[in-house]
C-alpha positions as CSV (number, residue, x, y, z in Angstrom):
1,X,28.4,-23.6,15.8
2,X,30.7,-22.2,13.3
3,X,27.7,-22.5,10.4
4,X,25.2,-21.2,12.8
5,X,27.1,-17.7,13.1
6,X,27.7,-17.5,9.6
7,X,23.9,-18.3,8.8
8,X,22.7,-15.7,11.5
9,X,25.5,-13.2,10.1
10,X,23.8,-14.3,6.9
11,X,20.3,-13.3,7.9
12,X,21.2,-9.9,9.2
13,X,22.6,-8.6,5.7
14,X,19.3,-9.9,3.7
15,X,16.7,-9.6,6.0
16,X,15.8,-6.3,4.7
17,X,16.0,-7.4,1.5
18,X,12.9,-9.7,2.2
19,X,10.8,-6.8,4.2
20,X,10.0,-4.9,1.2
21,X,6.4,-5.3,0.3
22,X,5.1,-6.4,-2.9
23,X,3.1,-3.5,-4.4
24,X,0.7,-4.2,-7.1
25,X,2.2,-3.6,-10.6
26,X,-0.9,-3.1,-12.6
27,X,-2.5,0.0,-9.8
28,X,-3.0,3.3,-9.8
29,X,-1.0,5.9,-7.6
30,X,-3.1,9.0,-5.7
31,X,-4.1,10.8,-2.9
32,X,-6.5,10.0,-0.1
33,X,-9.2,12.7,-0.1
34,X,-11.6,14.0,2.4
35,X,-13.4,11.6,4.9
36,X,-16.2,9.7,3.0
37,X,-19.2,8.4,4.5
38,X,-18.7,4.2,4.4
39,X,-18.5,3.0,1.4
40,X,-16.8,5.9,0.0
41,X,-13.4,6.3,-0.4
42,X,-12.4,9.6,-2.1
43,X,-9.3,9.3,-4.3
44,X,-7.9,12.3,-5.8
45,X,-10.7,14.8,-6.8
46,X,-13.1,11.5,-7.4
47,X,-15.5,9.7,-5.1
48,X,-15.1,6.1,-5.5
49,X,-17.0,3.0,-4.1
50,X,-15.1,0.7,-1.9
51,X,-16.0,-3.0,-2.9
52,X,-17.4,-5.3,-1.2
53,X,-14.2,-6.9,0.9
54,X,-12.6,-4.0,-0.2
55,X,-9.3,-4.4,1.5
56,X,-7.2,-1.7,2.4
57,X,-3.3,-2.1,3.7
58,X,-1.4,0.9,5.9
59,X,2.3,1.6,5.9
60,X,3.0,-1.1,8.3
61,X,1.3,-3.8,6.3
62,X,-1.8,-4.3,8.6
63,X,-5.1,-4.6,7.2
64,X,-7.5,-1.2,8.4
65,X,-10.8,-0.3,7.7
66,X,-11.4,2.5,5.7
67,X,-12.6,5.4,8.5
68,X,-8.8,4.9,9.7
69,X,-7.2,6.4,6.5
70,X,-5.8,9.8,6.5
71,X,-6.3,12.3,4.0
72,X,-3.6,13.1,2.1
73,X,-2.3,9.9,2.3
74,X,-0.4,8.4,-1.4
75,X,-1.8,5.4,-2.3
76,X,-1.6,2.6,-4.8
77,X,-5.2,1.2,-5.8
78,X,-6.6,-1.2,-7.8
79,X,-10.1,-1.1,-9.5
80,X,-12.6,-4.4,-10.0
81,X,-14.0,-5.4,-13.2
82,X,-17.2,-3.0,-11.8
83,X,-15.0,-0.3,-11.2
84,X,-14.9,-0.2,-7.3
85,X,-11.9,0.0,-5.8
86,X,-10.8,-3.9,-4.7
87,X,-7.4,-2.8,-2.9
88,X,-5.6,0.2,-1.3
89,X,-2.3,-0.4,-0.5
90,X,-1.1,3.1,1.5
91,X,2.5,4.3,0.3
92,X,5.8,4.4,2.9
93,X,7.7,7.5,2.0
94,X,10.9,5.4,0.6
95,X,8.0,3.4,-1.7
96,X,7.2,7.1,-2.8
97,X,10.4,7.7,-3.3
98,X,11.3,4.4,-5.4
99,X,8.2,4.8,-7.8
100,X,9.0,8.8,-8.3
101,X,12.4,7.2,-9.1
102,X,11.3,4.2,-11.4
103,X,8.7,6.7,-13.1
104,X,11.5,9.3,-14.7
């Protein structure tokens, strides 16, 4: 009993440790644009194609299509070899915050 309490106690301290999400290290940080018509994504000032099984991740780690993404939103994204964006990962404010911080 006495190990169960100290594993749960255990658990508690590092579980948030384990909730951060792994962000892609070799993307590219912007903006969400206007609406596009599908399968447009604008990024920044620039229209982009969303590849095919183009995936695109919110803040709470669940997989959306791409009519659901707010403009404005900060996002990490990741290009294929044609230059369509593969992945869109959007940005939590305190991942903002850490890549602002790891960027100075």
């Amino acid at each position: 009993m006495r190990k169960l309490m100290l594993l749960l106690t255990f658990l508690v301290f590092v579980a948030p440790v384990w909730a951060q999400r792994a962000l892609p290290p070799e993307a590219k940080r912007g903006a969400i644009g206007e609406r596009q018509a599908l399968p447009m994504v604008q990024i920044g000032g620039e229209v982009r194609r969303l590849a095919p099984g183009g995936i695109i991740i919110n803040s709470n780690n669940l997989s959306i299509t791409q009519g659901q993404l707010l403009p404005g939103s900060e996002i990490l994204y990741q290009l294929d070899r044609n230059g369509e964006v593969q992945r869109i990962v959007v940005l939590t404010p305190e991942e903002q915050a850490r890549l602002d911080s790891a960027r100075k």
